[in-house]
C-alpha positions as CSV (number, residue, x, y, z in Angstrom):
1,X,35.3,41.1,19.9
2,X,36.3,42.7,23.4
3,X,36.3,46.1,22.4
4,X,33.0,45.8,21.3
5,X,31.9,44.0,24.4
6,X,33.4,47.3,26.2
7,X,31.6,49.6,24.1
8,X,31.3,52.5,25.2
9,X,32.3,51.9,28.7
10,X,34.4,54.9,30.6
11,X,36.1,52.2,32.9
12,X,36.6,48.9,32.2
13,X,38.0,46.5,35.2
14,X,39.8,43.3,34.3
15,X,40.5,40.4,36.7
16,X,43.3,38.3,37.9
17,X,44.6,35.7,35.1
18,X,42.4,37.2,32.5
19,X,44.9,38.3,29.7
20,X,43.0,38.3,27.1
21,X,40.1,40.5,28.1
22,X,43.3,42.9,29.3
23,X,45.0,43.0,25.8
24,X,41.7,43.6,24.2
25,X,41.2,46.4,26.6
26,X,44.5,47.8,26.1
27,X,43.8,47.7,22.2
28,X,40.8,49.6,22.3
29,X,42.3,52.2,24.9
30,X,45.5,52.7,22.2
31,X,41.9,54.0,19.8
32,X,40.3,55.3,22.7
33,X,42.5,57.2,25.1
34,X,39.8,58.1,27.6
35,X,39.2,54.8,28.6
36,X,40.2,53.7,31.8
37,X,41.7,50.1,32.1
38,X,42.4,48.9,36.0
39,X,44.1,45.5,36.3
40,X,43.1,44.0,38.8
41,X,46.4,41.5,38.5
42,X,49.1,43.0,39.7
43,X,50.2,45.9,41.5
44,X,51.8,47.4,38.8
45,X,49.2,47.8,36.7
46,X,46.8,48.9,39.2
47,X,46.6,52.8,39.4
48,X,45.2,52.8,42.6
49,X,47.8,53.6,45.7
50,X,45.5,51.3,48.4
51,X,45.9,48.6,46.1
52,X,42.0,47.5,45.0
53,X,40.2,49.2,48.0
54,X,39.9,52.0,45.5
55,X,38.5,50.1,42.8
56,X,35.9,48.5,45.2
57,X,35.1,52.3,45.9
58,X,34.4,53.0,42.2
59,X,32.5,49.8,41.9
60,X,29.9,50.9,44.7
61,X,30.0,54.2,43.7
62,X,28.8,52.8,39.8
63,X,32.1,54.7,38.3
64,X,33.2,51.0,36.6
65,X,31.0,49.8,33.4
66,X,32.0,46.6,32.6
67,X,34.2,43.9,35.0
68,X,36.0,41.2,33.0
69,X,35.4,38.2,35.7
70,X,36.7,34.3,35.1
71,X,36.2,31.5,37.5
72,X,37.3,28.1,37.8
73,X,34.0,26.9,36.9
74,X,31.1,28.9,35.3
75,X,27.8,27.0,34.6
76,X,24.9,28.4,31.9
77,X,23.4,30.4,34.6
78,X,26.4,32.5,35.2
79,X,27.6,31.6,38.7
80,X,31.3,31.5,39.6
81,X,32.9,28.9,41.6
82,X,36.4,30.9,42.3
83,X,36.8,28.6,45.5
84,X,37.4,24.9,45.2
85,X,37.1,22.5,42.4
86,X,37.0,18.9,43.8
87,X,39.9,18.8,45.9
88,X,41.9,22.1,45.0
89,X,41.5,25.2,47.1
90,X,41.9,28.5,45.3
91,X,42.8,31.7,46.7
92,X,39.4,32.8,46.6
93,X,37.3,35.7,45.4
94,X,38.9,38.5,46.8
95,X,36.0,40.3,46.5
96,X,34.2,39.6,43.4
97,X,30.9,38.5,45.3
98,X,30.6,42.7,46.0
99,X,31.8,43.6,42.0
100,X,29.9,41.2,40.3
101,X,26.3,42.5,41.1
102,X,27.0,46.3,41.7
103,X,29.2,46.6,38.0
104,X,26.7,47.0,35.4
105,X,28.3,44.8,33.3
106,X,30.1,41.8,34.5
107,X,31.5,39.5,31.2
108,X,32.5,35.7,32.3
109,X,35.4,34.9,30.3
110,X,37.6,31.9,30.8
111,X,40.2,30.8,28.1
112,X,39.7,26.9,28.9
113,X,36.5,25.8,27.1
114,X,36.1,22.3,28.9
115,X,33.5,20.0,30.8
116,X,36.1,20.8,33.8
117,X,35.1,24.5,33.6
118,X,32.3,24.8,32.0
119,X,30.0,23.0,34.1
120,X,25.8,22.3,34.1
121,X,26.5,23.4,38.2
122,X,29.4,25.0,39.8
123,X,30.7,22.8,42.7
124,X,30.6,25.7,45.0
């Protein structure tokens, strides 16, 4: 099911704690050599020596197709809350407010399918 959500994508972005959506990409990419899979989870697997300044580059620059995105709560109109949820702070977005609109196709994917994260309103 991910690969075909990826398509025919060139680059494909994954975010933090989204493994799934990663082993899918990497799946398709052992088919599809000349797809380009940037994680954007750890350092490792990131190809990019500035860390993800790069890959916010090739987001504005429309060289990414498709950003795998989770959240800690997603509602039925597609907003993110990657920032609190009641009483517990999260890290934050680190910088998916830019990637989500400029990527031509962001994917919400979130491994929990609960009333806790998938909500009729994100808290924030």
């Amino acid at each position: 099911m991910i690969a075909r959500l990826i398509g025919d994508a060139r680059h494909v972005a994954i975010g933090a704690a989204s493994p799934i959506p990663a082993t899918g990409a990497f799946l398709l990419k052992a088919e599809k050599p000349s797809l380009r899979v940037s994680l954007h989870q750890r350092r490792r697997a990131n190809p990019f020596t500035e860390g993800s300044r790069e890959l916010f580059d090739l987001a504005g620059q429309g060289r990414i197709d498709v950003f795998f995105l989770g959240g800690a709560q997603i509602d039925g109109e597609a907003n993110i809350n990657l920032v609190r949820a009641g009483e517990k702070r999260f890290p934050g977005s680190f910088g998916s407010a830019f990637m989500y609109p400029v990527i031509p196709r962001t994917i919400l994917c979130r491994e929990e399918h609960s009333r806790r994260a998938l909500v009729p309103r994100v808290e924030f």
